[in-house]
N, C-alpha and C positions, 0 to 999 in steps of 0.2 A: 816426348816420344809418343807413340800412334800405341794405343792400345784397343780391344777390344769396344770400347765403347765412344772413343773418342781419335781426330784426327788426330797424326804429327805436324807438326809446321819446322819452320826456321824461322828468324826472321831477325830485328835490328832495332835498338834504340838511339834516340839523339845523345851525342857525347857529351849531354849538359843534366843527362837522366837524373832525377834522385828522388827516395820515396817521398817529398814533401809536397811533391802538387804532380798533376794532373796532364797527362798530353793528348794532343789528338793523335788519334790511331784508322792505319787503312789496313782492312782486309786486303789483301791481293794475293789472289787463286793463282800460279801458274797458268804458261800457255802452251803447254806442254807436259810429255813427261818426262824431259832431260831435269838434269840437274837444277833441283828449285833454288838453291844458291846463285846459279847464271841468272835465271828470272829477280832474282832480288836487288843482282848492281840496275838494274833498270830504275829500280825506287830509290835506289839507295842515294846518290847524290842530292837529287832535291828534299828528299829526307830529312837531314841530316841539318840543311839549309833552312828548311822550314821548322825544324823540331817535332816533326812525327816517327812516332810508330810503325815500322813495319811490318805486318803477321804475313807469311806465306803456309798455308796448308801445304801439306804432300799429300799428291793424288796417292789412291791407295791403289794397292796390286791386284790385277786380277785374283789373286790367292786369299785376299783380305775379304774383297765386295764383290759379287756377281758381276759382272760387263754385258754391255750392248757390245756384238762385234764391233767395231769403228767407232766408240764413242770414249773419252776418257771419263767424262763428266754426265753420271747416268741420272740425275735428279730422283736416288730414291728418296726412303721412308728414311732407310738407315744410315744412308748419308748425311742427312739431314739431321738425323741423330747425333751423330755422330762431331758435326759441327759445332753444336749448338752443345757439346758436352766441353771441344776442346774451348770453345769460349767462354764458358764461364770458367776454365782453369785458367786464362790468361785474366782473368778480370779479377781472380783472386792472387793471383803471382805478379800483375802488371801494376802499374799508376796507369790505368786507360781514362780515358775523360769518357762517360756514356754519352754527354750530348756532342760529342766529335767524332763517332764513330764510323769508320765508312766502308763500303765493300767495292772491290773491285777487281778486272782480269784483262788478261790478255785472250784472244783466242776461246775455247775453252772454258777459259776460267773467266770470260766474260759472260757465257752461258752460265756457270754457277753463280757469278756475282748477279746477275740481274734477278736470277730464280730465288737467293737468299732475298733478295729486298724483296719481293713480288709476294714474298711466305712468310720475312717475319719485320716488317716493316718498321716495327714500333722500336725495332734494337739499334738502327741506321740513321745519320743525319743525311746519306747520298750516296748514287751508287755510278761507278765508272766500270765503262766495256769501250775497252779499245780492241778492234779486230774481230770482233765476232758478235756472229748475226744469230745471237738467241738461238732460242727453241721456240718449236710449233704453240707451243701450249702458252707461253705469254703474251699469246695475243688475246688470250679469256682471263689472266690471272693480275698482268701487268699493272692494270689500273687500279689493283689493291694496293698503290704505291703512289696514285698519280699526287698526291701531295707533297713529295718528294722530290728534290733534284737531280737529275740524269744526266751528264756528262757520257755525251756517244762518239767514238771517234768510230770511221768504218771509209774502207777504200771501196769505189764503184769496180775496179777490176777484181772483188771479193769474188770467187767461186761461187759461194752460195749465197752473195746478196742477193740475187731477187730472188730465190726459191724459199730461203730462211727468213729473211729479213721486211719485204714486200710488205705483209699488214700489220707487224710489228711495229713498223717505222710510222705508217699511216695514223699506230694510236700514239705516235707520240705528239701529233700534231692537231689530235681532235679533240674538243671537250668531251669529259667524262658523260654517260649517261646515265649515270646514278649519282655519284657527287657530281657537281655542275662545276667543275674546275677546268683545267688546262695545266698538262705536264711544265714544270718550268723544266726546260730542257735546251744545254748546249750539244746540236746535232754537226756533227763536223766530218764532210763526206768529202775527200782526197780523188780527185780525177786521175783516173789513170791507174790508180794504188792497187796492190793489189795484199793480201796476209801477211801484214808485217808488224813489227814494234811501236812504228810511231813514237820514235825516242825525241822529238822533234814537242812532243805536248806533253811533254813530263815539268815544264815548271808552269805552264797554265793551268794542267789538272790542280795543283799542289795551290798554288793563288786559289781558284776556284772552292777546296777543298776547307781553306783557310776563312775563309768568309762564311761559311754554312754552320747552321747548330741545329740538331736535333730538334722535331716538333713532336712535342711528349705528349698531348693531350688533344688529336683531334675531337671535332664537338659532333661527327658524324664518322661512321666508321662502316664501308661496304665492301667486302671481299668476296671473292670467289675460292674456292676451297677444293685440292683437288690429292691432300694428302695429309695422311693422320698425323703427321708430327707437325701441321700448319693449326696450333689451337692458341695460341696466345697472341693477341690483338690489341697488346698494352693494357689497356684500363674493362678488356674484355678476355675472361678465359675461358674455353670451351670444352666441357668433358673429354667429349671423343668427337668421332664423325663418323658415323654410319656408314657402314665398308661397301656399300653402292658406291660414295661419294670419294674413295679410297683410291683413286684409277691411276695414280701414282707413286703410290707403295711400293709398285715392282721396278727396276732399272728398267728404263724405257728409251728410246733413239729421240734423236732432237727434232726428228721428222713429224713425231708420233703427233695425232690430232683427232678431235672428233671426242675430247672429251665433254661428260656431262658434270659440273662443278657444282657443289654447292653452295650456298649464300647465305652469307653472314649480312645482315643490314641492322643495324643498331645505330642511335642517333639520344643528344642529350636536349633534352626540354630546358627552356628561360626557367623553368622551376625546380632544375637538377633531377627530374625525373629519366629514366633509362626506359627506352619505348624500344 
């Protein structure tokens, strides 16, 4: 149940559950705000087939969290909070496996899945966004993730593919310029498509999903930072962040841009030194 500090969810285990070992578990954000129950038979058969976990959040109510007009998914502070409170109550009520952990959405809650991995990366083995074209702001934050796998589904007849998604999409194809990497990313763009389910890559997600394990120990760690509840960087934790650097505390629209982010850049020496 959604209290004060923490989300509600629903969600579903394999019918083979028991507390003696461990499953893989996917976040999946709704794509909407109908009933998160209808959003869950989407995962649910391959599920079940594959032996994962299913978590769905309930967006919360205008009456709960401030709103952007037009936005279900405001990327605050206290969203964020609020996330990161109901997971650790599943991590102590579930058998979740940490290096099988995955976040992911439709719509919507593809914009919160990509934003969760972008801000706290070290909790995630991979993040899926079927149907929706981010937010403004992960085209400065995304690559605090690019070590990461990305599973992207998106229709070209998307409304707001090119206005949302345009240099989004660009980083997922360019080397990093801070780590010297390259996203491993499946980019899967449907001609013609326009906002829909994509009930059609629900057991490639789940294959895909089933081969990945968490990388706990990057040996170089470079973020951009653009909200106080983004301090934990696995094997790195940050005080605070200097409320210049704060520019998404407030509920903001997916349009929003022009932020100035701050940077984390930490790296480990042949002689286990932290520089």
């Amino acid at each position: 149940a959604a209290s004060a500090d923490n989300l509600g969810c629903v969600g579903i285990v394999p019918p083979e559950y028991h507390e003696t070992r461990r499953y893989p578990t996917v976040i999946a954000f709704p794509g909407s705000e109908a009933d998160p129950r209808q959003w869950l038979e989407w995962w649910k058969s391959e599920a079940v087939a594959h032996g994962f976990i299913v978590i769905m959040p309930v967006w919360p109510s205008a009456e709960e969290e401030p709103r952007v007009p037009g936005s279900v998914y405001t990327a605050s502070a206290q969203y964020h909070a609020r996330f990161l409170a109901l997971l650790r109550i599943l991590k102590r009520g579930l058998q979740i496996d940490d290096d099988r952990l995955f976040v992911a959405g439709h719509g919507p809650g593809g914009e919160a899945a990509l934003d969760m991995m972008a801000s706290h990366a070290q909790l995630f083995a991979g993040v899926a966004s079927l149907s929706s074209t981010g937010r403004r702001h992960l085209q400065w934050t995304m690559t605090n993730a690019i070590e990461k796998p990305v599973y992207f589904v998106i229709g070209d007849a998307h409304p707001d593919w090119f206005d949302r998604m345009n240099l989004l999409s660009a980083r997922f194809f360019r080397r990093g310029e801070d780590i010297q990497k390259y996203f491993d990313v499946i980019f899967i763009k449907y001609p013609e498509r326009t906002a829909e389910n994509f009930s059609e890559e629900a057991t490639d997600l789940f294959d895909w999903m089933s081969i990945h394990r968490r990388q706990r120990y990057p040996e170089q760690l470079h973020a951009r930072i653009l909200r106080s509840t983004d301090l934990d960087w696995g094997w790195v934790q940050l005080n605070s962040l200097p409320p210049q650097f704060a520019q998404l505390d407030a509920p903001s629209d997916a349009m929003a841009e022009g932020f100035k982010p701050a940077t984390l850049n930490v790296r480990l020496t042949t002689r286990n030194a932290i520089i």
